[in-house]
Gaussian input, Z-matrix of N, CA and C with variables (Angstrom, degrees):
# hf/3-21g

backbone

0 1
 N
 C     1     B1
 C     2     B2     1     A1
 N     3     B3     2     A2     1     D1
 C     4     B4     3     A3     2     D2
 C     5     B5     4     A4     3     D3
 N     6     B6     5     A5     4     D4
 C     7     B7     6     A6     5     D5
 C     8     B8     7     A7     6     D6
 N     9     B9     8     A8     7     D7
 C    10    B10     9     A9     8     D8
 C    11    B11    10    A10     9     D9
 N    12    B12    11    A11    10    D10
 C    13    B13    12    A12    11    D11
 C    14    B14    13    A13    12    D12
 N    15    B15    14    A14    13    D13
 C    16    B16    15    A15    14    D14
 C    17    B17    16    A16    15    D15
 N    18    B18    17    A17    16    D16
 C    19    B19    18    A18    17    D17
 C    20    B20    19    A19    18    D18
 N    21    B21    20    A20    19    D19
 C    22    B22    21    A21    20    D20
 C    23    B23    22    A22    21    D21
 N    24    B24    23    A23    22    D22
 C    25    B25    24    A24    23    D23
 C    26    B26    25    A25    24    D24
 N    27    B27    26    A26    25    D25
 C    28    B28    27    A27    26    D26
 C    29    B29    28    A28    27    D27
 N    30    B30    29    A29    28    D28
 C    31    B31    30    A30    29    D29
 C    32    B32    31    A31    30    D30
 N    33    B33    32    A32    31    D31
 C    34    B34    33    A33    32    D32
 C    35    B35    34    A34    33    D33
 N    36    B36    35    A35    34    D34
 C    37    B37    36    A36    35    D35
 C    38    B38    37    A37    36    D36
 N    39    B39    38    A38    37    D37
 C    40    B40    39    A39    38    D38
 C    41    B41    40    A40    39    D39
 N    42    B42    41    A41    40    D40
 C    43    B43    42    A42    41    D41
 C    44    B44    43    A43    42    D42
 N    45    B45    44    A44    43    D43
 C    46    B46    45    A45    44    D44
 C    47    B47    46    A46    45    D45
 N    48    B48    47    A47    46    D46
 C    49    B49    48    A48    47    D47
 C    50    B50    49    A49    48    D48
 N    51    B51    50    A50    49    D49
 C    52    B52    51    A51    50    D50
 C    53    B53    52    A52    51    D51
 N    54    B54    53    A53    52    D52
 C    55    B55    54    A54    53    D53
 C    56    B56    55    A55    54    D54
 N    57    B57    56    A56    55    D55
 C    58    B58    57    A57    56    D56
 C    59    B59    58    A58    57    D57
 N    60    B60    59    A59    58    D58
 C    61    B61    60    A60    59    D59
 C    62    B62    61    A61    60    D60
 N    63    B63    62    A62    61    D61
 C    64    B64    63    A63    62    D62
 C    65    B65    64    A64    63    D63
 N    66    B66    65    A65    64    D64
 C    67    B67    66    A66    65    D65
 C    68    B68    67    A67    66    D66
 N    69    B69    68    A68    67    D67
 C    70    B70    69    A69    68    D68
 C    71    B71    70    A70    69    D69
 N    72    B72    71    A71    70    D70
 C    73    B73    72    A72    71    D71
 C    74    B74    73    A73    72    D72
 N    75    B75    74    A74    73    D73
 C    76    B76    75    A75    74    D74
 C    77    B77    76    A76    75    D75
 N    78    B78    77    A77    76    D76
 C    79    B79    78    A78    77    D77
 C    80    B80    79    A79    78    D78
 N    81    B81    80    A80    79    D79
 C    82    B82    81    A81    80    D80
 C    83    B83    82    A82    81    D81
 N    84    B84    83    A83    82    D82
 C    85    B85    84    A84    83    D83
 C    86    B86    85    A85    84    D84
 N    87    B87    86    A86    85    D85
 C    88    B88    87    A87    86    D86
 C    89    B89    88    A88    87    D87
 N    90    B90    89    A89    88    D88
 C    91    B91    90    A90    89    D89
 C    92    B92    91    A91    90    D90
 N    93    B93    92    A92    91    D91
 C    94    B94    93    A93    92    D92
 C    95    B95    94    A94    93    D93
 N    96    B96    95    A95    94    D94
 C    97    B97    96    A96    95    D95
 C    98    B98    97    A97    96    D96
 N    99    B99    98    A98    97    D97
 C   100   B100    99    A99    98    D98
 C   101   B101   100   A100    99    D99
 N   102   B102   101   A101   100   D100
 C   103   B103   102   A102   101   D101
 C   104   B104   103   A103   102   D102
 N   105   B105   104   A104   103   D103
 C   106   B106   105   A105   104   D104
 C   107   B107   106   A106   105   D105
 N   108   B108   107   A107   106   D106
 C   109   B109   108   A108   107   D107
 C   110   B110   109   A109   108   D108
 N   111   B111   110   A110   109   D109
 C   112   B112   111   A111   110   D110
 C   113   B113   112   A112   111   D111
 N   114   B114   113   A113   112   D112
 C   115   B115   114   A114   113   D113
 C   116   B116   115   A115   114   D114
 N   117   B117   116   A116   115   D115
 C   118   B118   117   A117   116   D116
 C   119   B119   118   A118   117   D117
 N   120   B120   119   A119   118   D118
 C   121   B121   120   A120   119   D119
 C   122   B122   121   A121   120   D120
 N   123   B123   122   A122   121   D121
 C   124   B124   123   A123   122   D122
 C   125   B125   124   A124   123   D123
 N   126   B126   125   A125   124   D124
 C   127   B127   126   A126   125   D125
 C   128   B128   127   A127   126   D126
 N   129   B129   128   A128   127   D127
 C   130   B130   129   A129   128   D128
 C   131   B131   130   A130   129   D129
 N   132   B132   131   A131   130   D130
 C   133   B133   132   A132   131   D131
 C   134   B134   133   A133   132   D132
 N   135   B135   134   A134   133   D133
 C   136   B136   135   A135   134   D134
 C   137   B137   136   A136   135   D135

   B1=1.4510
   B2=1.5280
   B3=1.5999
   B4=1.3953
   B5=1.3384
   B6=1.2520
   B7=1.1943
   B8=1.9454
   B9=1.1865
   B10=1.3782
   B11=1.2773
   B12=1.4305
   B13=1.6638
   B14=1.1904
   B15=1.6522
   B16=1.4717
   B17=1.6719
   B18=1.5760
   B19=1.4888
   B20=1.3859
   B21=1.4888
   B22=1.6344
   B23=1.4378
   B24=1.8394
   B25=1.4724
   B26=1.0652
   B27=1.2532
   B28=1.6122
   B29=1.6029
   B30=1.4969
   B31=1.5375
   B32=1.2888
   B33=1.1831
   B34=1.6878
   B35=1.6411
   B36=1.4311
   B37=1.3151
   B38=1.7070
   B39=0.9429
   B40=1.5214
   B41=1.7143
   B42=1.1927
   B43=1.6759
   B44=1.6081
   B45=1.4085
   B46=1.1109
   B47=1.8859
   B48=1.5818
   B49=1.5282
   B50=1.7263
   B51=1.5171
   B52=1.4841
   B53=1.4028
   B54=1.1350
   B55=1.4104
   B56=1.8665
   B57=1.1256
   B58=1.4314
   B59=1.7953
   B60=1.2979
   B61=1.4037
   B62=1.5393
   B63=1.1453
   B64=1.7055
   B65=1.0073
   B66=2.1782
   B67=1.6433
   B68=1.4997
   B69=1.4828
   B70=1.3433
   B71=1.7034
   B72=1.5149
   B73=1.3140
   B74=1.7893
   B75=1.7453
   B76=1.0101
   B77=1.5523
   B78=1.2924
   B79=0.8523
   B80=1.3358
   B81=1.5068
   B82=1.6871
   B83=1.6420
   B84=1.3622
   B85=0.8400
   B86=1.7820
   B87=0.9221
   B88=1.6005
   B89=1.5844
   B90=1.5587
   B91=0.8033
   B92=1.3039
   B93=1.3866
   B94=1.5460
   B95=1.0068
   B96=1.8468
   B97=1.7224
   B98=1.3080
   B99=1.0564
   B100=1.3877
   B101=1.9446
   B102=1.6617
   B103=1.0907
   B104=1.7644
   B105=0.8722
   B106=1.4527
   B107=1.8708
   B108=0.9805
   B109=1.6923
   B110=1.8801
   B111=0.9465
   B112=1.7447
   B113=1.8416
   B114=1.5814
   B115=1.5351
   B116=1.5772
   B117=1.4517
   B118=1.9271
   B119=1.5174
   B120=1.1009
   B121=1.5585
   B122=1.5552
   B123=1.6123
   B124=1.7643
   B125=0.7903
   B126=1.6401
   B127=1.2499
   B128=1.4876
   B129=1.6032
   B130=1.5428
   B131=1.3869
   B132=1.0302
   B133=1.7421
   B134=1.5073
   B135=1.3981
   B136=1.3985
   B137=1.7420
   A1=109.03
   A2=118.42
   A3=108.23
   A4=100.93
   A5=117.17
   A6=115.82
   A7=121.04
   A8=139.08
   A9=127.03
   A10=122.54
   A11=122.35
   A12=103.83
   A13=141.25
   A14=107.02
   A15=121.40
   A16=112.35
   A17=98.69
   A18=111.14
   A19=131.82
   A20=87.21
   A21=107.61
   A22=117.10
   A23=121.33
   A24=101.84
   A25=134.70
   A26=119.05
   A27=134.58
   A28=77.31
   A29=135.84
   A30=117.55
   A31=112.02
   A32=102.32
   A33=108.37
   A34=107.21
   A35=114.73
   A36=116.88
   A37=100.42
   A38=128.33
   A39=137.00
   A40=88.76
   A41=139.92
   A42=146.58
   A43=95.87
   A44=104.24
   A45=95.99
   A46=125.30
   A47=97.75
   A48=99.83
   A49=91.33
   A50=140.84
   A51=156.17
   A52=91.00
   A53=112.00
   A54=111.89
   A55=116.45
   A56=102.21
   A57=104.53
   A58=120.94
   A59=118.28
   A60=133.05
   A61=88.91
   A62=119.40
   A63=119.29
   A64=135.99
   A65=106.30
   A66=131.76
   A67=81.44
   A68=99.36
   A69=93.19
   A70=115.17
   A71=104.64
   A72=135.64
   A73=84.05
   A74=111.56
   A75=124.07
   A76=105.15
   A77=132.25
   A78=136.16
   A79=147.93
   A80=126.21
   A81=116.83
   A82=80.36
   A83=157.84
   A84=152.12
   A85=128.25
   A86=112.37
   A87=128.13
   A88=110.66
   A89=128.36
   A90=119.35
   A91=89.91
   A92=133.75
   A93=125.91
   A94=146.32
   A95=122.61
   A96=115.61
   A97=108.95
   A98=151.15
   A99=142.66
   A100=99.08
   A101=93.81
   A102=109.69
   A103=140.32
   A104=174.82
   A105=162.64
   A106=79.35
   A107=113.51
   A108=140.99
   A109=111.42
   A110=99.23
   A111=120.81
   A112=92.28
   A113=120.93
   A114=99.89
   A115=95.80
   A116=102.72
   A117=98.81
   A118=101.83
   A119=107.71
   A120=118.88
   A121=109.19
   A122=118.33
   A123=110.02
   A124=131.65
   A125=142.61
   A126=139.65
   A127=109.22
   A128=120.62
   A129=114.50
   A130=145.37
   A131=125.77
   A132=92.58
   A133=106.63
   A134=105.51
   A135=96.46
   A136=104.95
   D1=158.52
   D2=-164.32
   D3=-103.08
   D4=167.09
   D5=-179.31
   D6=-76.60
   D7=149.63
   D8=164.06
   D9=-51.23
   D10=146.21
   D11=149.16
   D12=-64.47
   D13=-18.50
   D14=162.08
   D15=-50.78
   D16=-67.47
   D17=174.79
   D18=-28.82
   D19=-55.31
   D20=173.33
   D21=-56.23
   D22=-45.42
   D23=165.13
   D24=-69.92
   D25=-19.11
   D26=-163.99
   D27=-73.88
   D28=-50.46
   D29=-158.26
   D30=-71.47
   D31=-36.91
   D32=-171.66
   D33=-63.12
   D34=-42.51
   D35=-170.75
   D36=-66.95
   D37=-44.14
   D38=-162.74
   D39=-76.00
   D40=-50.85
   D41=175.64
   D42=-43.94
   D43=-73.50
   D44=-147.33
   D45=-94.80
   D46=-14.17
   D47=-172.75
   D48=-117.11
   D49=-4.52
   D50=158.58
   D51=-68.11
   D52=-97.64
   D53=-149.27
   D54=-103.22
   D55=16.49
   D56=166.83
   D57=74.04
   D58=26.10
   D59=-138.00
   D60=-82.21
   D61=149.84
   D62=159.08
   D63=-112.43
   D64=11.66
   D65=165.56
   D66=-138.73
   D67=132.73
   D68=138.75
   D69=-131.69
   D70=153.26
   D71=-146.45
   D72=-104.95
   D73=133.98
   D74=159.95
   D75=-140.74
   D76=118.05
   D77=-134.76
   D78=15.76
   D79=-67.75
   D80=159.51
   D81=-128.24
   D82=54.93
   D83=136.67
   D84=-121.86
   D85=127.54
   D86=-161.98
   D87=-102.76
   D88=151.72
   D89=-155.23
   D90=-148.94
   D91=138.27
   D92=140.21
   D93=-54.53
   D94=133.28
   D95=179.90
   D96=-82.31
   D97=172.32
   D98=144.60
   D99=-148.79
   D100=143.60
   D101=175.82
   D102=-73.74
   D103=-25.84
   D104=27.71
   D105=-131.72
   D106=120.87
   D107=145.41
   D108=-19.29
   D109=-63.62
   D110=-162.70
   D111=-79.38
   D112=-72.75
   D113=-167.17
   D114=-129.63
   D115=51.02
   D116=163.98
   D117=24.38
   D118=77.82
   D119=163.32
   D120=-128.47
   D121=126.32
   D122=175.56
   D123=-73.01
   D124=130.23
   D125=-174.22
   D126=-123.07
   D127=91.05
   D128=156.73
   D129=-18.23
   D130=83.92
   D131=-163.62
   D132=-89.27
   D133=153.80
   D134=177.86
   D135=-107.09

């Protein structure tokens, strides 16, 4: 079953600004965090 789009932010937010993650994992697929240089802001990449 696929995941929500609701779901999907709630994970990302809990990955990446919760627990500090530097992949985050949405179902069996993983993603990179990367930081912005200038105002430390996270950017997922997909």
């Amino acid at each position: 079953m696929a995941i929500s789009l609701e779901q999907a932010r709630i994970d990302v937010w809990r990955q990446v600004l919760v627990e500090n993650a530097k992949v985050v994992v949405l179902e069996t697929e993983g993603y990179p965090v990367r930081v912005t240089p200038k105002r430390r802001l996270r950017h997922v990449d997909s």
